[in-house]
N, C-alpha and C positions, 0 to 999 in steps of 0.2 A: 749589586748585581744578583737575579734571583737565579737562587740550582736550577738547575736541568738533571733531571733521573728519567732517562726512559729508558726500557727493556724488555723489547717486543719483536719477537719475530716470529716468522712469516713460513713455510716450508711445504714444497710437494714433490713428492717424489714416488718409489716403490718401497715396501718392507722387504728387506733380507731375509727374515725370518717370519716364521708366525709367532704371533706375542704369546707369551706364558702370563697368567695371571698367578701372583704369588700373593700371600697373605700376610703383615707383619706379624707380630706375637699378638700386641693389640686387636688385629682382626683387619686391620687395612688394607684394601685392596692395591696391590701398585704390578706392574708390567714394566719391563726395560725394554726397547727395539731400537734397528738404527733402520735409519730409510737411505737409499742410494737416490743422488741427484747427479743429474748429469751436468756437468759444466763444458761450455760449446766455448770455442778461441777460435780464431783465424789467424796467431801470429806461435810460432815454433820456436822453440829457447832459443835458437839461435837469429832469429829475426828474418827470417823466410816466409811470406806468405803461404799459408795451408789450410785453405777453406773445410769447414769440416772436421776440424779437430777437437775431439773429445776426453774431458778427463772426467772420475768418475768420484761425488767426494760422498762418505759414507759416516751422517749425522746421529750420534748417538742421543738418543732420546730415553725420557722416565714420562708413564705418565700415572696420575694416584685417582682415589678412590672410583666416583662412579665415568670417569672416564677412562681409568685401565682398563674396568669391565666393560665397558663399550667396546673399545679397542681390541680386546679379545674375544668378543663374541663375533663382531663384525667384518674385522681383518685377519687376510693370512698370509702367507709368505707371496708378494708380487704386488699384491692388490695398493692399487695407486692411493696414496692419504696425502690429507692436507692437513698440518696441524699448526696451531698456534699457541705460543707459549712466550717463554720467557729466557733467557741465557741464566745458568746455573754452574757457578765454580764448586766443587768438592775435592776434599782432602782428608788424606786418613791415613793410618799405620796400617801397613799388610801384619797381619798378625804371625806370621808363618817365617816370614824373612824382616821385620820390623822396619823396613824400607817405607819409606813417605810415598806416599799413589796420588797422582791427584786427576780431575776429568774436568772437562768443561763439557754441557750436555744442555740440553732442549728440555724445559720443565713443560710438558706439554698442557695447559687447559683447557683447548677444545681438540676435537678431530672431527674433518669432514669430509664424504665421499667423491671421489674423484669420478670414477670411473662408471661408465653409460649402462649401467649394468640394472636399471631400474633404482640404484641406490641413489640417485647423484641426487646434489644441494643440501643432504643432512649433515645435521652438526650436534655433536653433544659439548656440555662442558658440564664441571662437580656436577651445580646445580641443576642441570634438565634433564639427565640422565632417566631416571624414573619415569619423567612426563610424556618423554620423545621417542623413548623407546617400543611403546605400542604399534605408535606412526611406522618403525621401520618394520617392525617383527608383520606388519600387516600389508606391508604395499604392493603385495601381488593383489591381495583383495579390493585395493581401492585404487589398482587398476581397471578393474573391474569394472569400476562405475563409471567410467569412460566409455563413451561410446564411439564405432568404430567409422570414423571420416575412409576409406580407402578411395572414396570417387571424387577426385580434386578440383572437377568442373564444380561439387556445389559449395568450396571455399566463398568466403564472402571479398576476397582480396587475391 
């Protein structure tokens, strides 16, 4: 029988916070945030129907190099993201109280925009970061270059 390793997920929500870009010693760029997603039920701990019931679960996420700085240039505390990544266990000594810590957390590799704000369909990950970033820093401009349909009778459909 052959392994199965997969570990992949999927996540949209809002940021709680605006991301902080922080630097290693090395120079590596990395951002910690959690994004709130809402989770909808219709059924009550006590097994009542209640349409409309909302709880709220808040995804601690990491993301490194050229997509932290994406992340922090692009988002800020609200702003809806979509990120995909990986599930990531950590464990460590608190150095302060020597107490074992441990987190399960979202290793983010790409992030993409949610929200109709002119941003939506972009995506970075490590690797495009440098490439793709022109495209965003410019898209008022190459709105521009759109021309303006406002009379719907000369639609072709």
């Amino acid at each position: 029988m052959a392994s199965l390793n997969l570990n992949k997920v999927v996540l949209a929500g809002h940021l709680t916070a605006t991301p902080e870009l922080r630097q290693t010693s090395n120079g590596v760029s990395v951002t910690s945030f959690s994004i709130a997603i809402n989770r909808r039920f219709s059924k009550s701990a006590d097994g009542n129907q209640n349409a409309g019931n909302t709880n709220v679960d808040f995804i601690n996420c990491v993301a490194w190099r050229n997509t932290a700085d994406f992340i922090t240039r692009y988002f800020k505390k609200g702003s809806a993201i979509c990120v995909t990544g990986s599930l990531q266990y950590r464990s460590w000594t608190d150095p302060q109280s020597g107490a074992k810590r441990s987190t399960l957390e979202v290793l983010a590799d790409e992030a993409h925009f949610v929200d109709s704000n002119g941003q939506g369909g972009g995506f970075v990950n490590q690797d495009s970061f440098e490439q793709s970033a022109p495209q965003f820093a410019s898209a008022p401009e190459a709105a521009a270059q759109f021309e303006d349909m406002s009379n719907e009778d000369d639609l072709p459909f």
